[in-house]
C-alpha positions, -999 to +999 in steps of 0.1 A: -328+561+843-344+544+813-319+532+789-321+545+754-338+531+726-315+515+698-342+514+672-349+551+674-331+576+652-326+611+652-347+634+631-326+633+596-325+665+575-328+655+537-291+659+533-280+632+564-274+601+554-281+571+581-283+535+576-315+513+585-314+480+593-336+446+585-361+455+606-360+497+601-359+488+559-393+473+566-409+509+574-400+521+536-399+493+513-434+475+515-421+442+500-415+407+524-398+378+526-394+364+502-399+389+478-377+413+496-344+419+480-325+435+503-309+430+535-295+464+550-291+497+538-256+506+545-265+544+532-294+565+527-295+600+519-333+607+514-339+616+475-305+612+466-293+583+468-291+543+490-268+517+487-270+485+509-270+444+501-283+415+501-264+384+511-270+353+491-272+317+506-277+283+492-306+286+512-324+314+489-356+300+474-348+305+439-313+287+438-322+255+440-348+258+409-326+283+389-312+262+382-299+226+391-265+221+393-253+254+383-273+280+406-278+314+398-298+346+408-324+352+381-323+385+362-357+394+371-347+394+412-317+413+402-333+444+388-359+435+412-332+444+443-321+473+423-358+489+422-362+477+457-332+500+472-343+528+445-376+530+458-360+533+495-339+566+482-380+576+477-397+565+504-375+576+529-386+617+523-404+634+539-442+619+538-438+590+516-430+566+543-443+538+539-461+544+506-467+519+476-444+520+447-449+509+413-424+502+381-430+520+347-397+508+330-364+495+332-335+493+311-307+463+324-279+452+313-268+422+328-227+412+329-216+381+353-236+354+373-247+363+407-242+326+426-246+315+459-221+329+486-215+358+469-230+397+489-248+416+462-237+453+468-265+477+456-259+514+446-283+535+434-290+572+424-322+595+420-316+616+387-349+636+392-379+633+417-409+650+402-447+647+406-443+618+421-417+595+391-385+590+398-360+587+375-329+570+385-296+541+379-284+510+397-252+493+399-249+460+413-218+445+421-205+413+436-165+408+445-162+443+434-171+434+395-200+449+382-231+423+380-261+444+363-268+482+356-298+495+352-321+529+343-352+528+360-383+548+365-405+542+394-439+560+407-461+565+437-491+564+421-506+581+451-487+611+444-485+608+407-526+606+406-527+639+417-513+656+383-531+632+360-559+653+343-590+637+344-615+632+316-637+662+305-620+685+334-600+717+327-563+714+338-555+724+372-525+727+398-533+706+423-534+718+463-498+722+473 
């Protein structure tokens, strides 16, 4: 008898929620070290909703130039890991595995330092998924205080290319 395989999963309905690990995350969120903000993803429930984090070590490239002496996670990587685990709420239905994302815009607000040591808890929510934008918020949090919020919008151009009239053509549905 073969023993079973502990990377496989079940086939998940939209509505199941499952978790994916370092190595799992990889399949739905095309970013890598070090530009990958995210460490697990306690929760998925394909466009709904993921939450997960990211642990933070002295040993994180930006620390030690942001800044010396008093080390902090830059803004930028903070919305950054917000879009990051927004995108896998995306990617993770049916047919967009794998796929590109882009930003079109972000709203943060930014409330405490994010230092070394600390785990960077990420929740996030899809408000609407159409014609391939989604619209959705963020929450960060480290020792249960919130660190930034966000509204964001996010594409798969792939998808959104398909309902963007082109020049000197008459406006159709597309296939689907």
């Amino acid at each position: 008898m073969t023993p079973p395989n502990r990377n496989a999963r079940k086939q998940v309905s939209p509505m199941d929620g499952f978790s994916l690990n370092f190595l799992q995350l990889q399949d739905y969120q095309p970013n890598r070290y070090p530009f990958l903000m995210i460490d697990h993803v306690d929760e998925v429930i394909p466009g709904v909703s993921a939450r997960g984090f990211k642990n933070l070590s002295m040993n994180e490239w930006f620390f030690p130039i942001h800044f010396p002496g008093a080390p902090n996670m830059p803004g930028a990587l903070q919305l950054e890991a917000l879009a990051q685990m927004l995108t896998v709420a995306i990617t993770t239905l049916p047919g967009n595995k794998g796929r590109v994302t882009h930003a079109l815009s972000h709203t943060v607000r930014y409330r405490k330092e994010v230092l070394p040591g600390q785990k960077f808890c990420i929740e996030t929510k899809v408000i609407s998924w159409v014609r391939g934008i989604c619209k959705g918020t963020g929450i960060a949090y480290t020792d249960g205080e919130v660190a930034c919020e966000a509204e964001m919008m996010i594409t798969i151009p792939e998808i959104l290319q398909q309902y963007v009239p082109k020049a000197g053509q008459p406006r159709t549905r597309p296939p689907g």
